[in-house]
Structure formats: C-alpha cells, structure tokens
N, C-alpha and C positions, 0 to 999 in steps of 0.2 A: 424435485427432491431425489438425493442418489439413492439406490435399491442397492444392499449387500446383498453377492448372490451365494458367496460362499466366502468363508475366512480370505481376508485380506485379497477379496474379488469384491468390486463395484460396477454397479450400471450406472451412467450418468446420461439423462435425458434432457439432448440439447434441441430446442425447438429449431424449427426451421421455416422461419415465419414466409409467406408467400408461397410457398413450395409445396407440391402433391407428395411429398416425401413426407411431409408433417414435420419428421422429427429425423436426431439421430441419434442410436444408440453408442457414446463414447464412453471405453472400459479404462478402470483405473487399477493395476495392482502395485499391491501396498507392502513395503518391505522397507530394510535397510536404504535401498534407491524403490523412487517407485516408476510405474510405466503407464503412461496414460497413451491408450491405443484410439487414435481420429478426434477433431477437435469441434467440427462443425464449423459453418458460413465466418466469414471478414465482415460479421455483421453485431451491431449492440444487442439483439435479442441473446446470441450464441454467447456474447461473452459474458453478460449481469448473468443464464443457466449456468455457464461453466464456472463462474467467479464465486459463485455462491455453495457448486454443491461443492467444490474443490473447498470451500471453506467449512462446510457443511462437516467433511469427511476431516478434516484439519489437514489435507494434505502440503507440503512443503512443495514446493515447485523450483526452488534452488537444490531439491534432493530426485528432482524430476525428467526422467529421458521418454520422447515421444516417439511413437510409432504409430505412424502413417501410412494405413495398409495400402495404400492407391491416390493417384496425382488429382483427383476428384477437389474440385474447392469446397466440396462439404463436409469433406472430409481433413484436409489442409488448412481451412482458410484461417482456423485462429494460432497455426504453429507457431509463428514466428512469434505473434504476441504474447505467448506463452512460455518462449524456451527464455533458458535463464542461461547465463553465461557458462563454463565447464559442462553442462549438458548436454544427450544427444537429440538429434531429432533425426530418426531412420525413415529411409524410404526405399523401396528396389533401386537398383543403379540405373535401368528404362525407364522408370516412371521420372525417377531425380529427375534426368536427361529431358523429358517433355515440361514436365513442370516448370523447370528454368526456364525453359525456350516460353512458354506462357505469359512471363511479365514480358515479352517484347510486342508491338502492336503488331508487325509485320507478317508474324505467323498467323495472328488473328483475319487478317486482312488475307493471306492468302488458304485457311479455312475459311473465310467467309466466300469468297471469289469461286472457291470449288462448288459451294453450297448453290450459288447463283450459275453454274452449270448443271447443275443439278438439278432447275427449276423453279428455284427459287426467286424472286427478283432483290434486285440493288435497294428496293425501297424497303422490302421486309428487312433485308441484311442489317441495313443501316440504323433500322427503329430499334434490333437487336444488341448492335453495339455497346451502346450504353444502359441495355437492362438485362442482357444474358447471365443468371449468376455463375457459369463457369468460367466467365471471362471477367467477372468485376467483384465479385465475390473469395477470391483468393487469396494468399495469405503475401504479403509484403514481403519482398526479396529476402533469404534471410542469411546474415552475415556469415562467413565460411562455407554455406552449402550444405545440403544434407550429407550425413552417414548413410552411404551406400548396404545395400544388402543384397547378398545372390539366394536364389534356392537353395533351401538346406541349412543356411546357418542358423545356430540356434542363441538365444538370450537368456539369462538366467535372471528372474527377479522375484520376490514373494516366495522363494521355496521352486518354484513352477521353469521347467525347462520347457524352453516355448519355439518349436520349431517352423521355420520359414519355408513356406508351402508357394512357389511362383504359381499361379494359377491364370497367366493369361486370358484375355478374353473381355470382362468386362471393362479392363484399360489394359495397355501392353503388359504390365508389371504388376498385376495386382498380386498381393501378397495375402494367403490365407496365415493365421497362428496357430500352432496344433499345440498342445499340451497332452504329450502319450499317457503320461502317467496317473493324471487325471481325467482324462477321457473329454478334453474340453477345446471343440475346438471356435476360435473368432473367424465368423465366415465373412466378415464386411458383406460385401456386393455382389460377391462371386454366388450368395447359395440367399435367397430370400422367400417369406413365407407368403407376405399380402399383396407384392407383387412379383413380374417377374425381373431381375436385372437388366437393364436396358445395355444391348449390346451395339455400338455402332459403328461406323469405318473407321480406320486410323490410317493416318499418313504413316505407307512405306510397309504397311502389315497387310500382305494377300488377302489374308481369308481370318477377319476375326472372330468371326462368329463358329467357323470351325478350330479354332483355336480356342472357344470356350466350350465348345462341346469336349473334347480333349482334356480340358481342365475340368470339366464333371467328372468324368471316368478318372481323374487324378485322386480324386479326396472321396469320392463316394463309399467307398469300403472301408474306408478309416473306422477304428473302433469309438465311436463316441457318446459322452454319456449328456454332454450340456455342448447344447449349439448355438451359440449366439453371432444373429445376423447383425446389422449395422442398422436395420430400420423397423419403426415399432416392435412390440415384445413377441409376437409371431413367431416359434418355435415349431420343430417338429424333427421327424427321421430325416436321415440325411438320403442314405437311399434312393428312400420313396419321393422325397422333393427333386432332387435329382432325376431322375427318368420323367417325373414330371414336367420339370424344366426341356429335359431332351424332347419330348411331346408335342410341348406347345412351340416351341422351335420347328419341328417337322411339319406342324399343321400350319404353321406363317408360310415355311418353304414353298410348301406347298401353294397356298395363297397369293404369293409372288408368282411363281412359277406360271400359272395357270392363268394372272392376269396379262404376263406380258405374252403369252401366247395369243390370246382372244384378243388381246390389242397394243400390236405391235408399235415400237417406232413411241412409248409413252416414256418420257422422265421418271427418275425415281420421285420428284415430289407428286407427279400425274400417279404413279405407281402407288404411292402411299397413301394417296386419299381414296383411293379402291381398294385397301386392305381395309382387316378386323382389328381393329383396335380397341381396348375397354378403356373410355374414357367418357366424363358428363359431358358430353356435346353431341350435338343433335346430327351432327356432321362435318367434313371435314374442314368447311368453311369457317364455321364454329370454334375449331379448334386454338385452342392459344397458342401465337406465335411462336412460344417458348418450346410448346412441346410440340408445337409441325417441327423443330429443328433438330430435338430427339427424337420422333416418332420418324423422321426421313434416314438421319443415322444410321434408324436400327433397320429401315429399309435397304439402305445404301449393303450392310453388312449382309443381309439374306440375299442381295444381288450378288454381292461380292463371292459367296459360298456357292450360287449356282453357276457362277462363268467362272470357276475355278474348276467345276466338276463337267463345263462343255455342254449345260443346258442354258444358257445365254449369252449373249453377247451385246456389246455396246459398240455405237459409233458418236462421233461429235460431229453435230449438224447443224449449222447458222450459231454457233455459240452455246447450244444445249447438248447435253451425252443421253442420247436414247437407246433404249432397251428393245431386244428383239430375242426371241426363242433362236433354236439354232437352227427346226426348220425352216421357221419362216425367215431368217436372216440369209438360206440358200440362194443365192443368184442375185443379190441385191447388187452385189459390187461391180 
C-alpha cells in the first residue's frame, strides 16, 4: 500500500521477494509530470507492488519520467517496463555507461573470472550465473538509452527543485536528490539505517570505498528535515548515521588489516571468511553463495583502500591474487 508522506510525496513499498533487502523504498512525486525515483527487481512480485500502488495513487505513467538513483537491478529492473514513450528515464552518465555494458554476458564472465582469482572457484561462479539478481534481475535493454545526468543538475517536478548530489561509492554514479527548500533529501543506498551500504570493487575505480567515505563528508552537513533511504522505513540524522557509517568502515579496515598481517599470502575470499560480518549463519561455510559474492566485494574494497594507503599489497600466484601487509611482503621478491 503507498504511504503519502507529504503533499504530492509518496512511499511505495516494493517487495523484494528472496532478498535480505526485504523491500524497496520507491518515491513517487506528483505534479503536472510526475517522477517516480527506483523501480525495484525484473521480477512479478515488483511489478503486481508497483502496478497496483501506482494505480492505487491513480498515477498516469504516459505523464511519467523515472529517476534512477544507481545502476543497481533493484533499483532499475522494472524501468524499462514502465517508461512510456515521450518519457525520461535519468540515470548518472557513469552508472548509464555500466549499466549498458551489463546486458552483455561477456562483462559478466569476465566479473565473474576476476571473482575466481579472487578465490572463489568456477563451480561457485557458474551456480551464480543464472541465480545472481544483479545479473538476471535487471531491466531489459531500453530503447534510445537513458537520460544522462552529471552532479548538480537539477529537475523540477511537484513544486520541488530536486538537486543532483553524485555521491560515489556505493556504485560509481550513485546519485543522492536534495530538495533545499524543503529540507528533504532521497538518500537511495548512499546513507541506510538497518543496514550498512554494501560497498564493493569496481572495474577501473582505485579505491571505492574511499570514494564513499568522500561521499559521506559530501552530504553529511546538508540541512535536512526528511530522509528517506531506499530500504525499509528506518529513518534518522544524517550526521550521526554518517560518522556511523565512517566507524564501522574503520573497524572492518581495521579487521582486514590485521588478518592479512597474522596471515599472509590469504585471498580475499580466505580474507572474508575471517572477517565480522552480521549475518544468520553460523559461519562462513554457511554463508549463501549470493552474499559470499557481496560480502568478498566489500572485502575486495577495504583491500582496495589499504594498498592504496601502502598497508598492503597483492601478488598472483598459481592463478590466485594473494594478500600480504607491507612488512611482511619485505623480501619476498
């Protein structure tokens, strides 16, 4: 059922059946044109949610332009099936750029190939293939290509001048919406309350993860009165989530840090089943396939941030890239 949260402002609550996400939160504003901000999964739960509260709300979808805060298929997957002809569907010009490249198998194959240097094996890859929802879960090629967007531009819809915050990190392009005037900003992925954003490697991006710490310190001081994340209704300061965020980041670093020193020469998938992670499983054997291939990501990313800063270093040995501190990596060569 959609929640109005303010005049010609809607929550719509799209499930996200399978998924530790639960749900997602997609916003609707309602105007002369309206703007529906993230759609949810390429899946029939997402689209009988979204078909129903969008009829619920009586919104027009031939009077409808989408905004797509990030290249995420849970956030994308239902665009295409949703835009209507003369309509936009915005996305950052980076995120566009990956997103396309995503309906090709070939990119998938050579992320998956990285993964399997990574420690993973060809068997896990393979079972992932055809059940990974970032890879099969996404929205169908969509004709002409997205409406490009840089930092800064801003949209008018509902009254509300809604400005385009680039906040790298959680994917190269993620896009936050600020609305100054009403104090209201859409944090998607970049700022959450019940978990933390999972941050992971990107092809061709040094140091993601420092790249979202950067994007904390971007929006943290914004003045704002309503903060709506992308996942469950979990709300709070922005601030104080923020430095929170920056925290539990440090204490991972940390984490990492400290295991490849005590033992050298480990993969980051070896690496990520001797980290802390909050998740129902008894350990890391336990762990679902799905999320060993985000929870190494966001491993891969806190690797990525400390051999960026000169506290570790990797080499490739038999077909694996293993990790070493810098001084136990002295004299190796």
């Amino acid at each position: 059922m959609a929640e109005q949260l303010a005049p010609g402002l809607w929550r719509l609550n799209i499930p996200l059946e399978g998924n530790p996400l639960k749900n997602l939160n997609s916003f609707l504003i309602t105007g002369e044109r309206n703007l529906l901000i993230d759609t949810g999964f390429n899946q029939p739960a997402c689209k009988r949610a979204m078909d129903d509260q969008l009829r619920e709300i009586g919104a027009d979808l031939n009077r409808t332009d989408i905004f797509l805060t990030h290249l995420h298929s849970d956030h994308t997957g239902l665009s295409t099936y949703l835009h209507r002809p003369g309509c936009a569907v915005f996305l950052s010009g980076t995120d566009a750029i990956r997103r396309e490249e995503y309906s090709h198998e070939e990119i998938w194959r050579k992320k998956y190939a990285s993964y399997v240097e990574n420690g993973f094996t060809w068997e896990e890859m393979n079972w992932l293939w055809d059940s990974n929802p970032a890879k099969m879960e996404g929205p169908e090629p969509l004709d002409g290509g997205f409406d490009r967007l840089d930092d800064g531009a801003v949209l008018e819809y509902g009254g509300r001048k809604l400005r385009c915050i680039l906040t790298p990190g959680h994917t190269p392009g993620h896009l936050c919406l600020y609305d100054a005037c009403n104090g209201v900003l859409f944090s998607s992925d970049h700022v959450l309350f019940h978990i933390t954003p999972n941050i992971c490697r990107w092809e061709g991006v040094p140091d993601a993860l420092g790249d979202y710490l950067e994007s904390l310190d971007k929006v943290k001081d914004l003045p704002v009165k309503m903060l709506l994340p992308a996942h469950r209704e979990e709300t709070g300061d922005l601030r104080q989530r923020a430095e929170e965020l920056k925290a539990h980041h440090a204490h991972r670093l940390d984490n990492a840090e400290r295991i490849v020193a005590e033992s050298p020469g480990l993969t980051a998938y070896e690496i990520t089943g001797r980290m802390q992670w909050s998740i129902r499983a008894r350990n890391w054997t336990e762990f679902p396939l799905t999320q060993k291939f985000f929870a190494v990501g966001e491993a891969m990313a806190h690797l990525d941030w400390l051999e960026v800063r000169g506290k570790v270093t990797h080499r490739l040995e038999n077909g694996k890239i293993r990790y070493y501190s810098i001084d136990n990596h002295k004299g190796v060569d």
